[in-house]
C-alpha positions as CSV (number, residue, x, y, z in Angstrom):
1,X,7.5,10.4,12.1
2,X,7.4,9.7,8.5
3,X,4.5,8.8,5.7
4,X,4.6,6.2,3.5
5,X,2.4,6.7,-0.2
6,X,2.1,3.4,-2.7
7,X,0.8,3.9,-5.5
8,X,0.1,1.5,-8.5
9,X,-2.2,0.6,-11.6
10,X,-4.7,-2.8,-10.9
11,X,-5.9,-4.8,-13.8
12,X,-9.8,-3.7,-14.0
13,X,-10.9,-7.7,-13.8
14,X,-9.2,-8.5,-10.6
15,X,-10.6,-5.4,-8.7
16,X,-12.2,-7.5,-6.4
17,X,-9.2,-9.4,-5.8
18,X,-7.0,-6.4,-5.2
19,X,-9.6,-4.9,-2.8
20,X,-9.3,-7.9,-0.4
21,X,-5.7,-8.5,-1.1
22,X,-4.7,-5.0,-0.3
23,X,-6.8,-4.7,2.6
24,X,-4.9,-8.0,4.1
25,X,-2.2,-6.2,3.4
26,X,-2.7,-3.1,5.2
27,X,-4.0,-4.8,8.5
28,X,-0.6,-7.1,8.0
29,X,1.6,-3.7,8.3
30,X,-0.6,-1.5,10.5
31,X,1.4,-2.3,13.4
32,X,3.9,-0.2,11.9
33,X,2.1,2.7,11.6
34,X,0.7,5.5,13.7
35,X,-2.7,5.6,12.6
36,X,-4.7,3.0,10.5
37,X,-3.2,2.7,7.0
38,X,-5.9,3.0,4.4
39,X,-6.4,2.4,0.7
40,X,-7.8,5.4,-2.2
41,X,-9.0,4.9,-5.9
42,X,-8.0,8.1,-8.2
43,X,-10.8,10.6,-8.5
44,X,-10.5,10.7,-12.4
45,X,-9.0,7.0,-13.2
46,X,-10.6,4.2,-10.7
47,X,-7.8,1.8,-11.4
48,X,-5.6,3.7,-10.0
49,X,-5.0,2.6,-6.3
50,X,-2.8,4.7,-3.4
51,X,-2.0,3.2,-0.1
52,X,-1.4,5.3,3.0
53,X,0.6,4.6,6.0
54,X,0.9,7.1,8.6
55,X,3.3,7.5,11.7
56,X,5.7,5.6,10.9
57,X,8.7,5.7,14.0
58,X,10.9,3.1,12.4
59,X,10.7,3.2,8.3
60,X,13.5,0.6,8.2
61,X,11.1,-1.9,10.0
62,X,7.8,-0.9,8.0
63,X,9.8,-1.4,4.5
64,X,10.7,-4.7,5.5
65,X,7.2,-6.1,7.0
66,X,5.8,-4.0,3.5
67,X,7.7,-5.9,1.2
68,X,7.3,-9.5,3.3
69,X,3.4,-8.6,2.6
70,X,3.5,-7.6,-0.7
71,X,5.3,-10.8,-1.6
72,X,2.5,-12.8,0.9
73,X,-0.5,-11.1,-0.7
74,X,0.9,-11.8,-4.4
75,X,-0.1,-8.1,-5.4
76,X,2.0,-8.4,-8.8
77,X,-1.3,-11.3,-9.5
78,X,-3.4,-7.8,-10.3
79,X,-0.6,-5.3,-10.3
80,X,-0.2,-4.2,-13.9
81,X,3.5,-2.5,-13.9
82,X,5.6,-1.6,-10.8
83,X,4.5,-0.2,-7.3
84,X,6.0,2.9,-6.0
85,X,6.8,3.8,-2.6
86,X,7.2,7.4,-1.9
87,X,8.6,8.2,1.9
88,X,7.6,11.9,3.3
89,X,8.3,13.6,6.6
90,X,6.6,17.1,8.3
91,X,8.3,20.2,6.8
């Protein structure tokens, strides 16, 4: 199983927006995943958002139905700069 981690900077205004956006998001890709995917703010800089997705069995699958999200959701409307996907598996 592997672990999917995107992380990103929102624009302060549109936290709101980006909070129920996201969550959309996560609901529209937890089928993919394991356990329920979830959303963090950075301790020390609130704008700062991560994304979790656990147990993923096919990562080809959850990249796709990611990206078809992100795209449906409009994240880059209170993105500011790129999203990064990190991909990790158990040692």
């Amino acid at each position: 199983m592997k672990h999917a981690y995107v992380y990103y900077r929102i624009d302060p205004v549109q936290a709101s927006l980006a909070a129920a956006r996201i969550d959309g998001l996560l609901s529209a890709v937890a089928a993919h995943c394991g356990q329920p995917p979830r959303r963090l703010s950075r301790c020390d800089d609130s704008v700062t958002w991560m994304e979790i997705y656990e147990g993923i069995a096919d990562y080809a699958a959850f990249t796709a139905a990611l990206n078809s999200a992100v795209q449906a959701f409009d994240c880059a409307a209170f993105t500011q700069g790129e999203r990064h996907l990190e991909c990790f598996f158990p040692a």
